[in-house]
Backbone and ligand atoms as CSV (ligand in chain L), in Angstrom:
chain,resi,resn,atom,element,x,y,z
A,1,UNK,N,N,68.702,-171.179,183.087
A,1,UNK,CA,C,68.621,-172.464,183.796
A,1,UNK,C,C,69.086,-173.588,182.856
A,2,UNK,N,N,69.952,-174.550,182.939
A,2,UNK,CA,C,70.420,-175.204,182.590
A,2,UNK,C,C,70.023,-176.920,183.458
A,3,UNK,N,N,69.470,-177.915,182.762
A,3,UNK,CA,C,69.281,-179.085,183.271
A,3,UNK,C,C,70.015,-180.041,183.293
A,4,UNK,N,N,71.069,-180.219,183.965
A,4,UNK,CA,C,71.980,-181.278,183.754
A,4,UNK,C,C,71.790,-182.812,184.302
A,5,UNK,N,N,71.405,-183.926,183.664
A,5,UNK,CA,C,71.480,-185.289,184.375
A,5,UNK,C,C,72.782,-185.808,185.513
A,6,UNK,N,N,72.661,-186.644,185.756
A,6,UNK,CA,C,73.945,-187.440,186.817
A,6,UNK,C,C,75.377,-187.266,186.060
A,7,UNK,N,N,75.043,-187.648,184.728
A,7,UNK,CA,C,76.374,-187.689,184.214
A,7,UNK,C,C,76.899,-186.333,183.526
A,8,UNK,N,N,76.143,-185.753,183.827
A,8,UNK,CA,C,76.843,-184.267,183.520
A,8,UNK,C,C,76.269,-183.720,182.138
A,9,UNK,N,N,75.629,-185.033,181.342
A,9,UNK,CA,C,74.912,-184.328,180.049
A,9,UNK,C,C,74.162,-184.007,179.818
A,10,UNK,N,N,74.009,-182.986,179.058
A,10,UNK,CA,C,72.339,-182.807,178.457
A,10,UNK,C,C,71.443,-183.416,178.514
A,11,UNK,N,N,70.142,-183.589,178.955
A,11,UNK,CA,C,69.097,-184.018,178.622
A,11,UNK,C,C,68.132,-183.329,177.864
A,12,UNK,N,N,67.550,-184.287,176.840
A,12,UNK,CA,C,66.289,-183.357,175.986
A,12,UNK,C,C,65.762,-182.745,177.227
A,13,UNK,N,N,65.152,-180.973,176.129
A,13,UNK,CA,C,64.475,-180.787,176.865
A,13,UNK,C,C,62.959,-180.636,175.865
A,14,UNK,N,N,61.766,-180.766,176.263
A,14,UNK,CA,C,60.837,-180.267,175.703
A,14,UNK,C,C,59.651,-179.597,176.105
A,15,UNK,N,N,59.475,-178.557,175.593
A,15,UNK,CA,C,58.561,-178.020,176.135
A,15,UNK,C,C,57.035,-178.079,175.281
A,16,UNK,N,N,56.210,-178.629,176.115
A,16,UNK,CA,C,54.839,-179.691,175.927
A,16,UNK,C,C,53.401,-178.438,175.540
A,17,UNK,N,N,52.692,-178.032,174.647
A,17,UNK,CA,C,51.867,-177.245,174.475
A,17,UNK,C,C,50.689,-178.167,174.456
A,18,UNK,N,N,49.600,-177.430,174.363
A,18,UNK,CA,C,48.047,-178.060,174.521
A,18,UNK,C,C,47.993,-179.100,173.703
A,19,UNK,N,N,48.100,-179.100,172.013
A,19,UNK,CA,C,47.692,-180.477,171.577
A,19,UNK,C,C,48.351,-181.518,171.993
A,20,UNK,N,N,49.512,-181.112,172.561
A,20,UNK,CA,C,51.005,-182.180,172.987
A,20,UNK,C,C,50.045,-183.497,174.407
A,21,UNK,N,N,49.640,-182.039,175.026
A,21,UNK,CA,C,49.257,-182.994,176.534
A,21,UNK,C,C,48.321,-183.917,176.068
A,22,UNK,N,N,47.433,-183.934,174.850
A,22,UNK,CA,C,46.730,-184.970,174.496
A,22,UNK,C,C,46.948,-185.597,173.774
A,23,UNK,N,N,47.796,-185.676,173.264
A,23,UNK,CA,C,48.643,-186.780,172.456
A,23,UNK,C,C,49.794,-187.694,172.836
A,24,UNK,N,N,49.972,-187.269,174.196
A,24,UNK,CA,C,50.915,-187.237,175.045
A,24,UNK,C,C,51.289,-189.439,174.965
A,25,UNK,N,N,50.477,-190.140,175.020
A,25,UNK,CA,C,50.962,-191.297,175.338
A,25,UNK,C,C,51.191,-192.059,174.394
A,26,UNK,N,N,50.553,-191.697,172.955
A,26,UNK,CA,C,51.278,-192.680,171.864
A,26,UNK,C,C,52.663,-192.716,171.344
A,27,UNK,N,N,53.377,-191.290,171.742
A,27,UNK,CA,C,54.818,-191.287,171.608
A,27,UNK,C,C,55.592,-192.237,172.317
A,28,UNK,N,N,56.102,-192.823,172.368
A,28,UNK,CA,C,56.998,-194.016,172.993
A,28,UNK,C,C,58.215,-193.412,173.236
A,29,UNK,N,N,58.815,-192.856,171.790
A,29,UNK,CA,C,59.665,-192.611,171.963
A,29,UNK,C,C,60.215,-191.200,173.268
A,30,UNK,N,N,59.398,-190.290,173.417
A,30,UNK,CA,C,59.135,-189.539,174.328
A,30,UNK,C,C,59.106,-189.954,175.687
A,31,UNK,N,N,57.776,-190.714,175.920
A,31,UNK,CA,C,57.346,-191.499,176.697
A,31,UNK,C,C,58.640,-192.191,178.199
A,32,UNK,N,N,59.576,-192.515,176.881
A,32,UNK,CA,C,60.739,-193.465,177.607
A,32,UNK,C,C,61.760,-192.949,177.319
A,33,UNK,N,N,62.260,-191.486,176.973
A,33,UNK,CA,C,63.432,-191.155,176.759
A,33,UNK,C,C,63.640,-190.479,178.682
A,34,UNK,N,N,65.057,-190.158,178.874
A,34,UNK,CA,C,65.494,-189.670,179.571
A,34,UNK,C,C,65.334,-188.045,179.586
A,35,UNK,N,N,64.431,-187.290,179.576
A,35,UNK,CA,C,63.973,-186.380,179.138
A,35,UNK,C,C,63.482,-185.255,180.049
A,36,UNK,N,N,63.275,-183.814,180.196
A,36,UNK,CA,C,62.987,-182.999,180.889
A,36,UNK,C,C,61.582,-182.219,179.816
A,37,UNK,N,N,60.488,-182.163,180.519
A,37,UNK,CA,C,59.510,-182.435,179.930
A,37,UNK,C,C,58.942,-180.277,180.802
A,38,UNK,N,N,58.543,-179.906,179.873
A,38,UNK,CA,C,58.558,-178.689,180.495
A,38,UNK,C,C,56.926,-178.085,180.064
A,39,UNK,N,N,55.767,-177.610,180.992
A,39,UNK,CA,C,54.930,-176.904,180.830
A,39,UNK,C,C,55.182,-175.125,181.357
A,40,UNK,N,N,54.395,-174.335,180.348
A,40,UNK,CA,C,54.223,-173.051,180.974
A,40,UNK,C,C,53.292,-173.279,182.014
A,41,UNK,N,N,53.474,-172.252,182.850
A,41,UNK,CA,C,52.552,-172.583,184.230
A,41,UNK,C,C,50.936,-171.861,183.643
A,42,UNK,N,N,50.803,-171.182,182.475
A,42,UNK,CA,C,49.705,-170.391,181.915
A,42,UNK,C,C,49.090,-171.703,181.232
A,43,UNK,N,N,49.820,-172.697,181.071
A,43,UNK,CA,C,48.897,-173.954,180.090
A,43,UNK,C,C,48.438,-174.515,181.213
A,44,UNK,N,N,49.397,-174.854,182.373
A,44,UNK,CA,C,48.945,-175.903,183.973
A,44,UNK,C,C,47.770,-174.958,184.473
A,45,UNK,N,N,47.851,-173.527,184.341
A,45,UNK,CA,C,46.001,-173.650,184.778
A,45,UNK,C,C,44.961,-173.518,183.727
A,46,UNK,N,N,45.216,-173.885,182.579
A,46,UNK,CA,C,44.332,-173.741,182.196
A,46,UNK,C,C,43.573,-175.843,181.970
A,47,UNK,N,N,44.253,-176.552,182.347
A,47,UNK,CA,C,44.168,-177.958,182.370
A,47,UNK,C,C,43.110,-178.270,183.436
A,48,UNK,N,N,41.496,-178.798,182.606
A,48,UNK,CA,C,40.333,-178.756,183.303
A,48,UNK,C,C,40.207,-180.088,183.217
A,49,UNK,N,N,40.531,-180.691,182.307
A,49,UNK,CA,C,39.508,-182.287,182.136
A,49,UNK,C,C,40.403,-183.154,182.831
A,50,UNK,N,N,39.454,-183.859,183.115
A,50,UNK,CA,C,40.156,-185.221,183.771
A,50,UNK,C,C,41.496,-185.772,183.098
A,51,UNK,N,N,41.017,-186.362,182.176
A,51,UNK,CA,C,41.992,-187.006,180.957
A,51,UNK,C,C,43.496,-186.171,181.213
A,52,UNK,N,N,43.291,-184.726,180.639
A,52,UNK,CA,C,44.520,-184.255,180.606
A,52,UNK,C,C,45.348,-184.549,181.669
A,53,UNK,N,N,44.653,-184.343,183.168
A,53,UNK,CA,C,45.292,-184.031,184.429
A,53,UNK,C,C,45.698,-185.431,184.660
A,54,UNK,N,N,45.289,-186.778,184.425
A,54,UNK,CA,C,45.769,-187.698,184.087
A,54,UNK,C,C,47.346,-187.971,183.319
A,55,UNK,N,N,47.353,-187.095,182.643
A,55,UNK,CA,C,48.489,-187.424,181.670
A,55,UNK,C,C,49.264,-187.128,182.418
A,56,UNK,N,N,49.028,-185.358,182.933
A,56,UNK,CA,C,50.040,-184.876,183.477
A,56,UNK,C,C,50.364,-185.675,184.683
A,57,UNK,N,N,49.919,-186.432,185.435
A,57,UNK,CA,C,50.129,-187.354,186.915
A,57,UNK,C,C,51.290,-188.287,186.063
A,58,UNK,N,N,50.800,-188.419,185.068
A,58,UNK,CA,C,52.008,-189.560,184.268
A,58,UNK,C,C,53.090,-189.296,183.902
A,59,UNK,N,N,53.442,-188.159,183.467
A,59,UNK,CA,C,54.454,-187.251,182.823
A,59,UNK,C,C,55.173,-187.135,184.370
A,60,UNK,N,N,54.604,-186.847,185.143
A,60,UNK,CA,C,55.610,-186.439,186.745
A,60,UNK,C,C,55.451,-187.594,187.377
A,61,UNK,N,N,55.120,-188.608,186.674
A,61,UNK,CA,C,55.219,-189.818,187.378
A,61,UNK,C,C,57.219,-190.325,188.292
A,62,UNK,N,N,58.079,-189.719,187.318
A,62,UNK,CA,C,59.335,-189.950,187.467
A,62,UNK,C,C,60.124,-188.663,187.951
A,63,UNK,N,N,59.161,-187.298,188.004
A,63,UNK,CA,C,59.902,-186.306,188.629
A,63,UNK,C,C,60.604,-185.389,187.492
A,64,UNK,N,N,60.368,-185.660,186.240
A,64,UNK,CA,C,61.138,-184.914,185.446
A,64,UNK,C,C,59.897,-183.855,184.828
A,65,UNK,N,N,58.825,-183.729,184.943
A,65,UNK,CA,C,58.305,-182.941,184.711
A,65,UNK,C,C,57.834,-181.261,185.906
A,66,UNK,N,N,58.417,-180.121,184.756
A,66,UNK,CA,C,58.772,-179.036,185.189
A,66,UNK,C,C,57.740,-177.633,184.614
A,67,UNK,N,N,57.499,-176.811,185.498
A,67,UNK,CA,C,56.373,-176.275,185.232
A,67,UNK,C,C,57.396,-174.655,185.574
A,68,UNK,N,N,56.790,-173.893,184.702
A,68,UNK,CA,C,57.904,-172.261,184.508
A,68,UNK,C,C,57.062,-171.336,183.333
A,69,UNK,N,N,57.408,-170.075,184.284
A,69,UNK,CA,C,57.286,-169.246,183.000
A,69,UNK,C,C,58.041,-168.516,182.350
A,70,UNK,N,N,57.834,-167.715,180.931
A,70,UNK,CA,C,59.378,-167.557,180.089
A,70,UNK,C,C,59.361,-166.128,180.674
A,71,UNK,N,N,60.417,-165.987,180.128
A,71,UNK,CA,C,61.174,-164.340,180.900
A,71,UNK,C,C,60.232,-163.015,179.633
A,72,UNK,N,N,60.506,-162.137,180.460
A,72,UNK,CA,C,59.850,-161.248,179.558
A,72,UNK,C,C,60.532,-160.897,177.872
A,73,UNK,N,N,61.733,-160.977,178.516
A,73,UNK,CA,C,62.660,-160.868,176.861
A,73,UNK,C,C,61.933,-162.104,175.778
A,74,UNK,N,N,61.669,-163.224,176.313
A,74,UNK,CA,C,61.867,-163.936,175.017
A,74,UNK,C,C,59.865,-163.742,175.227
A,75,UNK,N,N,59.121,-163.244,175.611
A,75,UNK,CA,C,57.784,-162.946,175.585
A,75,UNK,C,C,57.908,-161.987,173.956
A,76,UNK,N,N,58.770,-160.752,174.727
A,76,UNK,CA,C,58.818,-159.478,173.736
A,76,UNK,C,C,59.189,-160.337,172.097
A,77,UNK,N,N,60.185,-161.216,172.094
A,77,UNK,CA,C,60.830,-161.437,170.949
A,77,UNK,C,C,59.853,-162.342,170.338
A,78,UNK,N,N,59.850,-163.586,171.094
A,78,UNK,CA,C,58.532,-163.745,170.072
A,78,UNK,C,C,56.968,-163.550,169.886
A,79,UNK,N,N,56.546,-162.229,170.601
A,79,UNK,CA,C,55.462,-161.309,169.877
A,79,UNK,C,C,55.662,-160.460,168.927
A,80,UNK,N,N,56.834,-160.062,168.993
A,80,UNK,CA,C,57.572,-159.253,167.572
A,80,UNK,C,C,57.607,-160.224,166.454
A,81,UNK,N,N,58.149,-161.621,166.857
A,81,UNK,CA,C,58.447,-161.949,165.454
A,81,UNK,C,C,57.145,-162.858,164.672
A,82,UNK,N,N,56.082,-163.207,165.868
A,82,UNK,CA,C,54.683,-163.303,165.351
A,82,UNK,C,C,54.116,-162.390,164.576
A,83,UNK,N,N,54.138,-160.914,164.893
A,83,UNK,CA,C,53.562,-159.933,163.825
A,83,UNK,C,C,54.299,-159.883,163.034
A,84,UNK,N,N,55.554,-160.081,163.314
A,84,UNK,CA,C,56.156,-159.735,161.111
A,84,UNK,C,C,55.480,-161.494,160.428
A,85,UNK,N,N,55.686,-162.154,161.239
A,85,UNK,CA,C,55.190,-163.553,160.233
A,85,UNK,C,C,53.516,-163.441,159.976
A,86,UNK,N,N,53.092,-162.532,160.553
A,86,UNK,CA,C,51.725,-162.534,160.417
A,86,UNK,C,C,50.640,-164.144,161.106
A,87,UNK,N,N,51.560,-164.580,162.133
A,87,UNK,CA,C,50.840,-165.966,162.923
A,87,UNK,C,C,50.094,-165.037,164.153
A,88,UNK,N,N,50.569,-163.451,164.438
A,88,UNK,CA,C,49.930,-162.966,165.604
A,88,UNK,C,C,48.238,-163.923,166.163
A,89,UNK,N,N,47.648,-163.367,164.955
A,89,UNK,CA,C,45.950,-163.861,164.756
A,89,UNK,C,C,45.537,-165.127,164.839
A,90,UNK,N,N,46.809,-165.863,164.935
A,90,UNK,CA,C,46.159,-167.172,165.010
A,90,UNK,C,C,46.990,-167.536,166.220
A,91,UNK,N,N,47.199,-166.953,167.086
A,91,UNK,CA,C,47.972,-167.709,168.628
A,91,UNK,C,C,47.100,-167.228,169.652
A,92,UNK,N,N,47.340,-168.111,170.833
A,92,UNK,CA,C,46.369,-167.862,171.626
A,92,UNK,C,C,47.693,-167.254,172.471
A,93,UNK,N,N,47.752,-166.898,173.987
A,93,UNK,CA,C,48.246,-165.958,174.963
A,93,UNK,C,C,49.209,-167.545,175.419
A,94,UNK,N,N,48.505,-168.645,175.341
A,94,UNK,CA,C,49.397,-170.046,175.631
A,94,UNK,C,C,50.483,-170.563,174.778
A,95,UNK,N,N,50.035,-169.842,173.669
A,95,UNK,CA,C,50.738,-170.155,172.752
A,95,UNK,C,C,52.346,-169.476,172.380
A,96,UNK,N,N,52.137,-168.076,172.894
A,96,UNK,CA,C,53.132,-167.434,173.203
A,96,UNK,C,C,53.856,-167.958,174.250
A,97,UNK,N,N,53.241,-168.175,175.199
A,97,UNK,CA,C,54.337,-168.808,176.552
A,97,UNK,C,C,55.112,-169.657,176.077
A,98,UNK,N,N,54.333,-170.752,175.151
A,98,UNK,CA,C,54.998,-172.011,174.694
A,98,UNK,C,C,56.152,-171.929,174.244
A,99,UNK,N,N,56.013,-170.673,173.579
A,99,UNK,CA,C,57.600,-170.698,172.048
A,99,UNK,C,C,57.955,-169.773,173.283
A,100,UNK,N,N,57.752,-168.844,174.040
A,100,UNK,CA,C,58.948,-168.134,174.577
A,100,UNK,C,C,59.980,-168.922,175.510
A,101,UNK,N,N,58.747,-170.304,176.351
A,101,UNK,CA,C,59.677,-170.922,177.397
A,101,UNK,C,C,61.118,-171.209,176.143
A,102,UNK,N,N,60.596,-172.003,175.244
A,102,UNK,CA,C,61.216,-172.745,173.987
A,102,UNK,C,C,62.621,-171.546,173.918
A,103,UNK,N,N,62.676,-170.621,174.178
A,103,UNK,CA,C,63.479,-169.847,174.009
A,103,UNK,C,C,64.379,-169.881,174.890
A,104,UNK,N,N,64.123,-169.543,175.990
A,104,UNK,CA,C,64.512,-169.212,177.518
A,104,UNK,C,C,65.562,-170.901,177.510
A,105,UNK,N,N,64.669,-172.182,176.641
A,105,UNK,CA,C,66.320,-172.863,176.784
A,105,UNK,C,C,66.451,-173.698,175.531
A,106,UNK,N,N,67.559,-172.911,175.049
A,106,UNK,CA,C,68.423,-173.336,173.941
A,106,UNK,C,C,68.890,-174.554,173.719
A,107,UNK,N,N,68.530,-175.098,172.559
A,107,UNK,CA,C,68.410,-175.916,171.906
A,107,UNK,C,C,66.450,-177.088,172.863
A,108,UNK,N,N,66.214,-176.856,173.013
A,108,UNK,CA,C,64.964,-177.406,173.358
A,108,UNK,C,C,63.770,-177.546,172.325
A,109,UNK,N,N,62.723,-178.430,172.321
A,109,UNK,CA,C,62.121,-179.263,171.450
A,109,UNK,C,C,60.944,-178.153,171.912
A,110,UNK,N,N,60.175,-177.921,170.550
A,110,UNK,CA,C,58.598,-177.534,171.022
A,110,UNK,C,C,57.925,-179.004,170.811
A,111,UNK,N,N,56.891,-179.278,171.336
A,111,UNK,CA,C,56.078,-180.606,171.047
A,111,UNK,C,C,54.473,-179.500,170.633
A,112,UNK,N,N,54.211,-179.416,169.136
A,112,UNK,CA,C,53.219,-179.177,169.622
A,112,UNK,C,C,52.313,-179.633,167.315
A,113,UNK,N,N,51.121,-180.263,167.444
A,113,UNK,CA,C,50.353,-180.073,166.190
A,113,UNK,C,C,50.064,-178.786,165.733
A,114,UNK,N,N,50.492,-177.761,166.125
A,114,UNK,CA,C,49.206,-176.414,165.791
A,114,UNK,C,C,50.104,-175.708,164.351
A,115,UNK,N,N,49.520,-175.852,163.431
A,115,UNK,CA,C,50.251,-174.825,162.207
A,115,UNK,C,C,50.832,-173.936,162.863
A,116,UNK,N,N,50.113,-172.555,163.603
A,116,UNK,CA,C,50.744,-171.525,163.553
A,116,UNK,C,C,51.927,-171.569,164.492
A,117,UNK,N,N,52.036,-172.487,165.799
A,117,UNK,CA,C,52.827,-172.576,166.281
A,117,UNK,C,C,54.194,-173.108,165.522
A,118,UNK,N,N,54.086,-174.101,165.367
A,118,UNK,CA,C,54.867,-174.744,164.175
A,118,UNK,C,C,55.848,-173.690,163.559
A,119,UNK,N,N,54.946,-173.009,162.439
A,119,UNK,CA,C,55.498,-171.665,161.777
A,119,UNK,C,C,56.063,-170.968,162.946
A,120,UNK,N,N,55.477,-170.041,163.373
A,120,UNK,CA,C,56.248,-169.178,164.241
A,120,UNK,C,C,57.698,-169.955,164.613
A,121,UNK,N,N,57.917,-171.226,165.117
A,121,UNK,CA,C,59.027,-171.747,165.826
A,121,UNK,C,C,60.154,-172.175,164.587
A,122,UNK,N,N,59.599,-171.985,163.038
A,122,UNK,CA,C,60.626,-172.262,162.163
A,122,UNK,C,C,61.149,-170.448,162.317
A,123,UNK,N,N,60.383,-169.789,162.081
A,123,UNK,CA,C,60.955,-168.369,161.652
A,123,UNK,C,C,61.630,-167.921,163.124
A,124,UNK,N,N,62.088,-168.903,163.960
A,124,UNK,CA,C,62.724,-168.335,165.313
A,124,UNK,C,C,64.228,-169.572,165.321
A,125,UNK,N,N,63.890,-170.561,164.515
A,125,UNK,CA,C,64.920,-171.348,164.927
A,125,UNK,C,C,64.536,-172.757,165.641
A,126,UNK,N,N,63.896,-172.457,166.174
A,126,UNK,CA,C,63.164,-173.451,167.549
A,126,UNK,C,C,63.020,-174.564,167.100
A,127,UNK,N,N,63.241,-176.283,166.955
A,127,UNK,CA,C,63.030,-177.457,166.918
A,127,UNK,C,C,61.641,-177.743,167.137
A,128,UNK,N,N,61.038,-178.487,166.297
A,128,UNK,CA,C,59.508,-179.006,166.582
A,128,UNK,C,C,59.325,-180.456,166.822
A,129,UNK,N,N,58.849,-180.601,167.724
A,129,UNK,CA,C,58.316,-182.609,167.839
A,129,UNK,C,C,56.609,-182.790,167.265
A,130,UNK,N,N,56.073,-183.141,166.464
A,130,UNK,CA,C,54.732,-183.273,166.308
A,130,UNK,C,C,54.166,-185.089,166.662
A,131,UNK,N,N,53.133,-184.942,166.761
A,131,UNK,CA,C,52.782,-186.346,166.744
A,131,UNK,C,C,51.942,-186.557,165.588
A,132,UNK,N,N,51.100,-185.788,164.830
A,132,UNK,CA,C,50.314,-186.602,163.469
A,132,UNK,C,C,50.611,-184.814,162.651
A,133,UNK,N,N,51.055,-184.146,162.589
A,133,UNK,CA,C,50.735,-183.090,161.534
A,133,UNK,C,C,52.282,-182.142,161.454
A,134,UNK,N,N,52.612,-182.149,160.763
A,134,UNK,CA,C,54.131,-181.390,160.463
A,134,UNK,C,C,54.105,-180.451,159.115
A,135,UNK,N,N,54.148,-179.285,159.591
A,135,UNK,CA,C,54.260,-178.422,158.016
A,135,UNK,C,C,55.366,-178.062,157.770
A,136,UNK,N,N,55.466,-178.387,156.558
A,136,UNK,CA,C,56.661,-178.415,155.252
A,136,UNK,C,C,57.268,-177.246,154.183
A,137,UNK,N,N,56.393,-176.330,154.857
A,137,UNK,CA,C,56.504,-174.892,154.448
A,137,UNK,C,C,56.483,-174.024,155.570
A,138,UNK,N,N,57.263,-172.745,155.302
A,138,UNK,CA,C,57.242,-171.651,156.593
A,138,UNK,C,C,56.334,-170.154,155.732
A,139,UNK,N,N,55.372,-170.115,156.350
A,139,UNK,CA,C,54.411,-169.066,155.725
A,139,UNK,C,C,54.792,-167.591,156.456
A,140,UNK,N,N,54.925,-166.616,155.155
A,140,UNK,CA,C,54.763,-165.433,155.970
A,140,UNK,C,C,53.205,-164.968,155.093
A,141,UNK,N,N,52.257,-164.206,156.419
A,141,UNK,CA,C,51.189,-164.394,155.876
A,141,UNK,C,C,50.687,-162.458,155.704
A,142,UNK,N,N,49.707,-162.113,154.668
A,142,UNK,CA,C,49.533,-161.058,154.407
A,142,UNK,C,C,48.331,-160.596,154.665
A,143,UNK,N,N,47.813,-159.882,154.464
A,143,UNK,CA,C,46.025,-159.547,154.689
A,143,UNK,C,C,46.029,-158.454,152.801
A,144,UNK,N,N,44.794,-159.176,152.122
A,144,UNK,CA,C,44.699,-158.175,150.849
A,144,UNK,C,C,42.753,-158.096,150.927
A,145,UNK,N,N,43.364,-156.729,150.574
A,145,UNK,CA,C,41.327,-156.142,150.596
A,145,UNK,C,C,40.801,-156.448,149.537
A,146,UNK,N,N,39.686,-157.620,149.181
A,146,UNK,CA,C,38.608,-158.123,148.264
A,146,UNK,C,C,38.304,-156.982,147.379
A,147,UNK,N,N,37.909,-155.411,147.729
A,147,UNK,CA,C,37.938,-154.357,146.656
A,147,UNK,C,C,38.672,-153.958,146.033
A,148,UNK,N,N,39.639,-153.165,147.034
A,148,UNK,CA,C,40.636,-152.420,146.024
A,148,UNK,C,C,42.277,-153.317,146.132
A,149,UNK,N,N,42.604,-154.165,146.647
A,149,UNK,CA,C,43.657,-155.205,146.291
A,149,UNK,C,C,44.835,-154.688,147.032
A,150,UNK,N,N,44.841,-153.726,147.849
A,150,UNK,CA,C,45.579,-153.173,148.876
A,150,UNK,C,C,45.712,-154.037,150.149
A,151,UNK,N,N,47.183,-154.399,150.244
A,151,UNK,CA,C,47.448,-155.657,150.960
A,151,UNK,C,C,48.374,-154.607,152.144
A,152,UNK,N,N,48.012,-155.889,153.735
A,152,UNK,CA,C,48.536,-154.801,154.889
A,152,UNK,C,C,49.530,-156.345,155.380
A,153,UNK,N,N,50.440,-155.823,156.172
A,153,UNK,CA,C,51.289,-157.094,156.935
A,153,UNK,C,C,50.780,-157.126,158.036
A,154,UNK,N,N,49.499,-156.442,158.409
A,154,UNK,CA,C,49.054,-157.116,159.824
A,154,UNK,C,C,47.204,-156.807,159.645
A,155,UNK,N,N,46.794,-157.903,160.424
A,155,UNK,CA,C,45.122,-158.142,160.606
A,155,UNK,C,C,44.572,-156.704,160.473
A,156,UNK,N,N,43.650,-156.569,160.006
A,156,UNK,CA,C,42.928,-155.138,160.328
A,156,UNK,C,C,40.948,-156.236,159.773
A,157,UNK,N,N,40.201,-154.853,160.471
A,157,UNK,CA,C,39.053,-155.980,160.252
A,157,UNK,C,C,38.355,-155.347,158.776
A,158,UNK,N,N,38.542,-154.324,158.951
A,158,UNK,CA,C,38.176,-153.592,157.303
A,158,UNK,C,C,38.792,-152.434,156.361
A,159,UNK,N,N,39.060,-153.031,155.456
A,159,UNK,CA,C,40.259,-151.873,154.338
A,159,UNK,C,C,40.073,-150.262,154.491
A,160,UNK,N,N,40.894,-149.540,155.337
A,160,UNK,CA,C,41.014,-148.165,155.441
A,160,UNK,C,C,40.479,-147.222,153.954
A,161,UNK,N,N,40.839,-147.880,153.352
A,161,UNK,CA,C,40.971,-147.272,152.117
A,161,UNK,C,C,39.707,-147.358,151.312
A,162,UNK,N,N,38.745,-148.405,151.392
A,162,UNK,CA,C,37.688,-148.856,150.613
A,162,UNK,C,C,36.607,-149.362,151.767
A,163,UNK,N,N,37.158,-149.956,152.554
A,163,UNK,CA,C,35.830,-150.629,153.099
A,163,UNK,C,C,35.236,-151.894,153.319
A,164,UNK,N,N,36.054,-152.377,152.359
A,164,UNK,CA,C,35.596,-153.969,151.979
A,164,UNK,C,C,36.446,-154.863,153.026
A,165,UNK,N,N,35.785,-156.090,152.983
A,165,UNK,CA,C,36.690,-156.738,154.085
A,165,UNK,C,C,38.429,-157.398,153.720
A,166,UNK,N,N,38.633,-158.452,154.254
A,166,UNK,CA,C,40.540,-158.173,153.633
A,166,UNK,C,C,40.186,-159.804,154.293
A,167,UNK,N,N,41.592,-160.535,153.466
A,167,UNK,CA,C,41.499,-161.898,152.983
A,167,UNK,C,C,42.647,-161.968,153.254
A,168,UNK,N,N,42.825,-163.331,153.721
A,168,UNK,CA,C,44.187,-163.438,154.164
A,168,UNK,C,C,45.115,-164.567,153.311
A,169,UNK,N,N,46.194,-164.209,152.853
A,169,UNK,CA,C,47.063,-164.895,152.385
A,169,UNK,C,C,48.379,-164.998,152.999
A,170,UNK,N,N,49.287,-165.518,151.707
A,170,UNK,CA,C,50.642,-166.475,152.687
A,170,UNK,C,C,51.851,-166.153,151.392
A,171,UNK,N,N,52.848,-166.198,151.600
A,171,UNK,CA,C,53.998,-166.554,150.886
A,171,UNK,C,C,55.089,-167.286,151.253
A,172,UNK,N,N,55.233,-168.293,150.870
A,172,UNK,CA,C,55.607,-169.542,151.297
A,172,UNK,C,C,56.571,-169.842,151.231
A,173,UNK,N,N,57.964,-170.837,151.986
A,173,UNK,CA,C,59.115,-171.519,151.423
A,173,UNK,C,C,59.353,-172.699,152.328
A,174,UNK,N,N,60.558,-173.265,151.393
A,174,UNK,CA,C,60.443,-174.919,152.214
A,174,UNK,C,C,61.258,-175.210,152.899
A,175,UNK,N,N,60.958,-175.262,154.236
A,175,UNK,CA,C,61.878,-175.704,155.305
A,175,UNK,C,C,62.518,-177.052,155.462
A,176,UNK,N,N,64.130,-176.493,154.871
A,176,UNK,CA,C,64.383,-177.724,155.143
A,176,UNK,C,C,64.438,-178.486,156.802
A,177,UNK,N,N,64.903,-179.958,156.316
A,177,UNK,CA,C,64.499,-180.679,156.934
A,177,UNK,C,C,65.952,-181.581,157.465
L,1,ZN,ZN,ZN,40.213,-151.786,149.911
């Protein structure tokens, strides 16, 4: 799907995750751009409070706000590339929708504060909009067991090998900018 304005060009597109919808009105620049503003339909039900559902009345105040879910391909791709970065453990099932819509259209903005999202969307390519928190490093993260120092690339809740519980670390680099 491709969004084209009157004049035939591109319009941003962005696709809006949970901390986004509440942060949603101090952006200006957002706010008043010419813009295609995109929720997964898995975040639109999960939107209980007043406040939020507010925003969202505001956001479709002009008709450009669009509600979709991502295709299964870019589901698969970025749950694959969550477990090699090791962000699996820290995403919620919304969170996946978020970066997959983000996929489904190229060149499009994630809007979202959440570290792990963040990460995941550098190690995919994906553009980030934040409103107060931006990380400056792309973590790939490890799990190492407190006993015997035997490190795994994915969550486990206790070291096969020993027993002891397992600690999670990171190895880091700097995204440019
Ligand atoms: Zn161990």
């Amino acid at each position: 799907m491709i969004l084209m304005n009157k004049d035939k060009q591109e319009k941003r597109v962005y696709i809006i995750d949970s901390t986004a919808i509440m942060h949603f009105f101090p952006n200006d620049k957002i706010v008043n751009e010419d813009s295609y503003l995109i929720i997964p339909d898995i975040l639109r039900s999960e939107i209980k409070s007043f406040q939020a559902k507010a925003v969202l009345e505001v956001m479709d105040a002009d008709k450009r706000l669009v509600y979709t879910s991502p295709s299964e391909h870019s589901l698969m791709t970025v749950k694959e590339k969550a477990k090699s970065s090791g962000d699996i453990s820290s995403l919620s099932k919304t969170d996946i929708h978020v970066v997959a819509t983000a996929l489904d259209f190229p060149g499009s903005y994630v809007i979202s504060d959440d570290n792990a999202v963040q990460n995941l969307c550098s190690f995919l390519g994906i553009k980030v909009e934040t409103f107060s928190f931006k990380i400056k490093t792309r973590r790939t993260y490890f799990w190492k067991c407190i006993g015997c120092s035997n490190t795994f690339k994915e969550k486990i809740e206790l070291c096969p090998e020993c027993g002891n519980k397992l600690k999670r670390f990171y190895k880091k680099k700097k995204i440019k900018s």
